[in-house]
C-alpha positions in Angstrom: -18.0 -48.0 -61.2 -16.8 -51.0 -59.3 -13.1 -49.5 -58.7 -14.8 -46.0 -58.0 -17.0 -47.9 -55.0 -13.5 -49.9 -54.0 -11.6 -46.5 -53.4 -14.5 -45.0 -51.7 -15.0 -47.8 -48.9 -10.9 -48.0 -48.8 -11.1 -44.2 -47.9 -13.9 -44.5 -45.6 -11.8 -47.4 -44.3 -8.6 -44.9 -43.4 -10.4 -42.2 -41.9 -12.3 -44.7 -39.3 -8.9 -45.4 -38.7 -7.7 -42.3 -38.2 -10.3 -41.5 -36.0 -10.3 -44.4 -33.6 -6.3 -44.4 -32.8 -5.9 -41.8 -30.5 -3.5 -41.1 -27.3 -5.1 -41.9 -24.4 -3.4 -41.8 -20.2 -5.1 -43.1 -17.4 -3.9 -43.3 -14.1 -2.7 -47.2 -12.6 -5.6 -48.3 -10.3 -7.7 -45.2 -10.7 -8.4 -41.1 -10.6 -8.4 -41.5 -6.4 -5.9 -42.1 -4.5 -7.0 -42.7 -1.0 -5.0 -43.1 2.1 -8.3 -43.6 4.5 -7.9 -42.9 7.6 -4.4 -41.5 8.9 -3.0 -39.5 12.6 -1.6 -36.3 11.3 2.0 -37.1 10.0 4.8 -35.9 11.5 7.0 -34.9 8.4 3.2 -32.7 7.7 2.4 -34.3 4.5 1.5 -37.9 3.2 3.7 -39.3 0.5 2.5 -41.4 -2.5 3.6 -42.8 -6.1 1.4 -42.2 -9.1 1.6 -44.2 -11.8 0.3 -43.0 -15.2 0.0 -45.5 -18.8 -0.9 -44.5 -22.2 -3.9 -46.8 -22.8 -3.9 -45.6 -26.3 -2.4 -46.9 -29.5 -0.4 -43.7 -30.4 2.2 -41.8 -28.3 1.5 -39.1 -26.1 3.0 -36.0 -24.7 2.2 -34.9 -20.8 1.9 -31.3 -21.5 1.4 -30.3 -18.3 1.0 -31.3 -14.6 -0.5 -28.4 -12.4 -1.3 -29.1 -8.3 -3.9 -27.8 -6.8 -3.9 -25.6 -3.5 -2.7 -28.0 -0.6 -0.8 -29.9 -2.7 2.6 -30.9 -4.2 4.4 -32.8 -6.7 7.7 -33.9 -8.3 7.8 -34.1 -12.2 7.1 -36.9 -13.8 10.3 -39.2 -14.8 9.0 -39.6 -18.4 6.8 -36.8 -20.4 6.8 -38.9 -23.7 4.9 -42.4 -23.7 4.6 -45.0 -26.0 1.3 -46.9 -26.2 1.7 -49.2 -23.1 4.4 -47.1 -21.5 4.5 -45.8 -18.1 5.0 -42.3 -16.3 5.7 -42.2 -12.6 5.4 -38.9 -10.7 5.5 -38.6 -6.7 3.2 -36.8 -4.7 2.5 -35.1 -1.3 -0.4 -33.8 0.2 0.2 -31.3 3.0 -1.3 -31.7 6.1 -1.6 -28.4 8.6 -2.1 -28.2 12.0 -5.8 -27.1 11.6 -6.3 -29.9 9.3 -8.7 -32.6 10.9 -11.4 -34.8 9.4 -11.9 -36.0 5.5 -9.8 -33.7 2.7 -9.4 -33.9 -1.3 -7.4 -31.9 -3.5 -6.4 -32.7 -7.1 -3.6 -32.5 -10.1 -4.6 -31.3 -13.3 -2.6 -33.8 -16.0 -3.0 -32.3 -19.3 -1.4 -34.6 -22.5 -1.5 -34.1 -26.3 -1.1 -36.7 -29.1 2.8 -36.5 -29.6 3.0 -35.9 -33.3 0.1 -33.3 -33.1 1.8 -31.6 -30.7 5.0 -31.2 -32.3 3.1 -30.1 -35.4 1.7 -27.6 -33.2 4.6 -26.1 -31.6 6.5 -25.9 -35.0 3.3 -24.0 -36.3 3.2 -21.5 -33.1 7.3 -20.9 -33.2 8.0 -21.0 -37.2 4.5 -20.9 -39.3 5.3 -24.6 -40.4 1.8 -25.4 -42.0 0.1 -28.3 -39.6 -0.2 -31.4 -41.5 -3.9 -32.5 -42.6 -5.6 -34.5 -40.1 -3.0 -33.9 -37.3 -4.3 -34.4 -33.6 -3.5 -31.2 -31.9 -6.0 -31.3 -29.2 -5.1 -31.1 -25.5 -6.6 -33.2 -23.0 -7.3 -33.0 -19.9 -7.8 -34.9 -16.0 -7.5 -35.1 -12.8 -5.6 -37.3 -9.9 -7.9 -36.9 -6.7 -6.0 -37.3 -3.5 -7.8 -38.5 0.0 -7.6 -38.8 3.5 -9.3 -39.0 6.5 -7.2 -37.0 9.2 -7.9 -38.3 12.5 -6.7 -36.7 15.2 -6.9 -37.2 19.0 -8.6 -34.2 19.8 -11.8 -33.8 17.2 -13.2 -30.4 16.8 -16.7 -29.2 15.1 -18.0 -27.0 13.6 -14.0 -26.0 13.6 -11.0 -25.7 15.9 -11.9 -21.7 15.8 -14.9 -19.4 17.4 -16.8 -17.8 14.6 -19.1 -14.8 15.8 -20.8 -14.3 12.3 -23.2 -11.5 13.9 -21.2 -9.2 16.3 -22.8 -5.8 17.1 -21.5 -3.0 19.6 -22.6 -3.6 23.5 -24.3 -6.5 22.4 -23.7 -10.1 23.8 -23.1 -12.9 21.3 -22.4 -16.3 21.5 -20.7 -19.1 20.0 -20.0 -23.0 20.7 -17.9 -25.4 19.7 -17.8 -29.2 20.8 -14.6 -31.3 21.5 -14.6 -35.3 20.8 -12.1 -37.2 22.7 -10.9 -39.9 19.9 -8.1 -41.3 21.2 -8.2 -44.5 22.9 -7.7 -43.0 26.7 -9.4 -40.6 29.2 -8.6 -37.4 28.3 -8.0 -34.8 31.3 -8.7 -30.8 30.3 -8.1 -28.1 33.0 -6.1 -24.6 33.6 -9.1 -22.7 31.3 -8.3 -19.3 30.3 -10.0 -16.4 28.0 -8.6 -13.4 26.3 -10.6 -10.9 24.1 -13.1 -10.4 26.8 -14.4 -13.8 26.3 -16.7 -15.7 28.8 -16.5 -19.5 28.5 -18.8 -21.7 30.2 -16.0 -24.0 30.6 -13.5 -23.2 33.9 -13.4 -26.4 35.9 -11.3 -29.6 35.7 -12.5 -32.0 33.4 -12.3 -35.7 32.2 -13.1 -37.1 29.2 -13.3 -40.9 28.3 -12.9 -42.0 24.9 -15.7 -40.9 22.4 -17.3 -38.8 24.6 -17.9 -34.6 23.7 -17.3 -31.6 25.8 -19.8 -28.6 24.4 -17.2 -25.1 24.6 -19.5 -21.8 24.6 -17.9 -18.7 24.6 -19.9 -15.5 24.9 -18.5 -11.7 24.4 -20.1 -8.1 24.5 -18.0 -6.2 21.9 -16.4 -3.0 22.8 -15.3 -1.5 19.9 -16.2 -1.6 15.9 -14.0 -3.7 13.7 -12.4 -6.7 13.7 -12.5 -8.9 17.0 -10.2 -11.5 18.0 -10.2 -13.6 20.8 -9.6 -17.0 22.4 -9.7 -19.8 25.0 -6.5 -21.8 26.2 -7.1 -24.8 27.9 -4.5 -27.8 28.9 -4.5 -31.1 28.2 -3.2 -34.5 29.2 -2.9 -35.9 26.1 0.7 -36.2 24.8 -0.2 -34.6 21.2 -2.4 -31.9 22.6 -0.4 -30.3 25.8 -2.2 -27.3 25.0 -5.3 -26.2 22.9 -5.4 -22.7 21.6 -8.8 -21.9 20.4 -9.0 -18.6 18.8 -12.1 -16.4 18.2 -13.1 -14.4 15.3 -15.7 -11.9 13.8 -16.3 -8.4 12.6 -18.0 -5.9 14.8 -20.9 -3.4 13.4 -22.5 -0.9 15.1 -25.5 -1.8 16.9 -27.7 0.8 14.9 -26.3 -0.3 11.7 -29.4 -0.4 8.8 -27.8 -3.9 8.4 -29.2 -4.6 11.5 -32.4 -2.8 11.4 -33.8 -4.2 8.4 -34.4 -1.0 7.0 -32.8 2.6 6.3 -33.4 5.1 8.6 -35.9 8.0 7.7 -34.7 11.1 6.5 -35.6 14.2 9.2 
């Protein structure tokens, strides 16, 4: 009875065991890596080194490491960790010329105990019967990347007109407001339209740091289908000679039931 009670807490014993050692990666210093606030890079994308450890006490496998949109990545220099060992993979997150204001994107890492997943892939490619107890569960996280794109010339909503309720011979209007956040008087002048645009804005104008300049543009569409337009205007700012503000929207017919609110009557 006594040896019978001896094996059974000796087995209960193993399979805690078994349970608690697992492969386990984090990321050195955290999920987020955050380069605050930065002026739009000239090579168009910020560089950084992530570091990865298995913080488990079994090996691990990085299975796979998948970028999200906006994003890109070199391998990693090692795929198979030790516990305590250390993966380092570089990153870049592209920065485009509309870009302006906070962004995050994020890597997938996926990794696999490393005995479970060879077990697996001889199972998948030769039928090899998976060991009892084997770990082949993938797991899964993410890196979050960060930044705070600052540019001279701030734009909001957006740096682009949107008409989100154009109809045929009717006037719409839209607005956008430009912040001057540099750290000198910003001059805008030379103000021209295409697309049949009207912009309130046509004069010479200065703006000192941190102050905003409201932009409305109004049109009368002439024809259904997609519109496109813009304002040019010039500046004296050495990153900004020129702003080109383009205009955008779809153009229904006037008598549209979408704009009636209700379907017109049969005769």
């Amino acid at each position: 009875m006594f040896k019978h009670l001896l094996c059974a807490i000796a087995a209960l014993a193993l399979s805690a065991v078994a349970v608690s050692a697992q492969a386990k990666l984090e990321v050195v210093g955290g999920e987020t890596y955050d380069w605050g606030k930065v002026k739009p890079p000239k090579e168009g994308h910020l560089e950084a080194e992530i570091k990865m450890k298995n913080v488990g006490d079994r090996p691990l496998r990085i299975t796979e490491v998948r970028p999200g949109c906006g994003c890109t990545k070199t391998d990693p220099d090692k795929t198979d960790l030790k516990p305590g060992e250390v993966s380092t993979m570089k990153v870049k997150l592209n920065i485009s010329p509309s870009n302006v204001g906070p962004m995050t994107k994020n890597i997938n890492i996926s990794w696999a105990d490393l005995e479970g997943n060879d077990a697996y892939k001889a199972y998948k490619t030769s039928n090899t019967p998976l060991p009892t107890g084997a770990d082949t569960a993938v797991r899964a996280g993410y890196i979050w990347l960060k930044c705070d794109v600052q540019r001279a010339i701030m734009y909001s909503p957006s740096m682009y007109f949107s008409f989100s309720d154009l109809k045929l011979g009717q006037e719409a209007t839209s607005k956008m407001e430009l912040t001057n956040n540099s750290d000198q008087e910003i001059i805008f002048s030379d103000w021209t339209t295409d697309g049949g645009l009207v912009c309130n804005q046509a004069s010479r104008v200065a703006l000192k740091p941190g102050e905003k300049l409201a932009v409305v543009v109004k049109v009368v569409p002439a024809a259904k289908g997609n519109y496109s337009g813009g304002v040019k205007v010039k500046t004296t700012h050495p990153e900004n000679p020129e702003l080109d503000l383009k205009a955008y929207g779809f153009v229904m017919e006037s008598q549209s039931p979408v704009f009636q609110g209700t379907q017109p009557k049969a005769k």
